[in-house]
N, C-alpha and C positions, 0 to 999 in steps of 0.2 A: 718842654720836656727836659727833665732834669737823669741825665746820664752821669754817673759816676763810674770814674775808673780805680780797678782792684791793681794794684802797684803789689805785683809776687818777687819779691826777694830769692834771689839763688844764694844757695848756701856756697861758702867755696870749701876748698878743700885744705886738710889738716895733714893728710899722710897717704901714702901712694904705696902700693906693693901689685909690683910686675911677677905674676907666676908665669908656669911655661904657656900655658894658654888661657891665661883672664889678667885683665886689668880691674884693679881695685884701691879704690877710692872712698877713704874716710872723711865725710863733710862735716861741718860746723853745725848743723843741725840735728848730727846723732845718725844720721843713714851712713849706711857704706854702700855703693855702687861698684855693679862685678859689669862688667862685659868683655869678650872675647880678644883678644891681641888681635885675632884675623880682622878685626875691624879697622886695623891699622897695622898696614903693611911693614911697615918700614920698624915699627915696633917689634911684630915676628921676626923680621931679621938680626935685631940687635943682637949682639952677643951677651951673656948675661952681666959682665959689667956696664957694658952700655945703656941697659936698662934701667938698672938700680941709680944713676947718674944724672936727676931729674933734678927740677927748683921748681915753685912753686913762682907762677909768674901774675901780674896785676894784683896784687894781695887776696895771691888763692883762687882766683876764677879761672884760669888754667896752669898747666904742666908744660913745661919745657923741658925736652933732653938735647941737650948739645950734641952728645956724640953723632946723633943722626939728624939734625935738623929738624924735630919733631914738636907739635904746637897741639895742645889736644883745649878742648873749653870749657868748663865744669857745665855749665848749658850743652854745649852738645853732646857731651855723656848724659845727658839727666833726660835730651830728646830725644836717643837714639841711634843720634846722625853719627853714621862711620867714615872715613878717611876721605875727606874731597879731593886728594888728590888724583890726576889722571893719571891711565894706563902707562900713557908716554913718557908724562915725569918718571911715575917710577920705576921705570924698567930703564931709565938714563941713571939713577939714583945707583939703582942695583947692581949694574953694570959698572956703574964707578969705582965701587965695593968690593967688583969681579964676583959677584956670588951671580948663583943661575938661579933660574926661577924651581919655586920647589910646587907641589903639585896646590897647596891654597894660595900660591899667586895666581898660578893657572884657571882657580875657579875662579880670585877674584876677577881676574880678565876674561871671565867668559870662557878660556882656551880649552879648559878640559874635557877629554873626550873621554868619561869611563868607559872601559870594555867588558859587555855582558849586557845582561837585562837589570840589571841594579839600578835604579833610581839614586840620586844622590841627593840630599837632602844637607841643605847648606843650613848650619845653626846661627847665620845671621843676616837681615836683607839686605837683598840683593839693592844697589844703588843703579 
């Protein structure tokens, strides 16, 4: 039996624009990919020049921000996958920063307790 393997090229990426809450990415293939900054903590906290403060890292397959130590992977935007990092780093990260946790760190950690009968409905999954 004769198995052949399909070899999928990722596009990388050409230009990046941090708004207040989506990340977006212009690939070599013509797509632009939007998803959420909640998907990366450390990103919602930057301040907006530490945002804009990006380079294009391994020629284009991922983003690097210095200001915050931030590593994003043009494959893991294009899968999905949101912020691997844990609870614990980042709430050591945050605290470094002296900033406190604002209420989407709270849901990304699980922590938040809304008050009422409101369902909360998070627009990105849960890890």
């Amino acid at each position: 039996m004769n198995i052949s393997a399909i070899e999928i090229e990722i596009p990388y990426a050409e230009d990046v624009k941090v708004a207040d809450d989506t990340l977006s990415v212009d690939l070599s293939d013509g797509r632009t990919i939007s998803v959420p900054i909640a998907w990366y903590p450390r990103l919602l906290h930057a301040a907006p020049k530490e945002r804009i403060n990006w380079r294009l890292i391994g020629k284009g397959h991922g983003i690097h921000w210095e200001d915050i130590d931030e590593d994003i992977s043009i494959e893991g935007l294009l899968a999905g996958k949101v912020s691997g990092e844990s609870p614990t780093s980042f709430k050591k990260w945050l605290k470094k920063r002296g900033g406190a946790p604002n209420r989407l760190e709270l849901i990304w950690n699980n922590q938040w307790q809304p008050i009422g009968t409101h369902s909360l409905q998070l627009p990105w999954p849960k890890h």
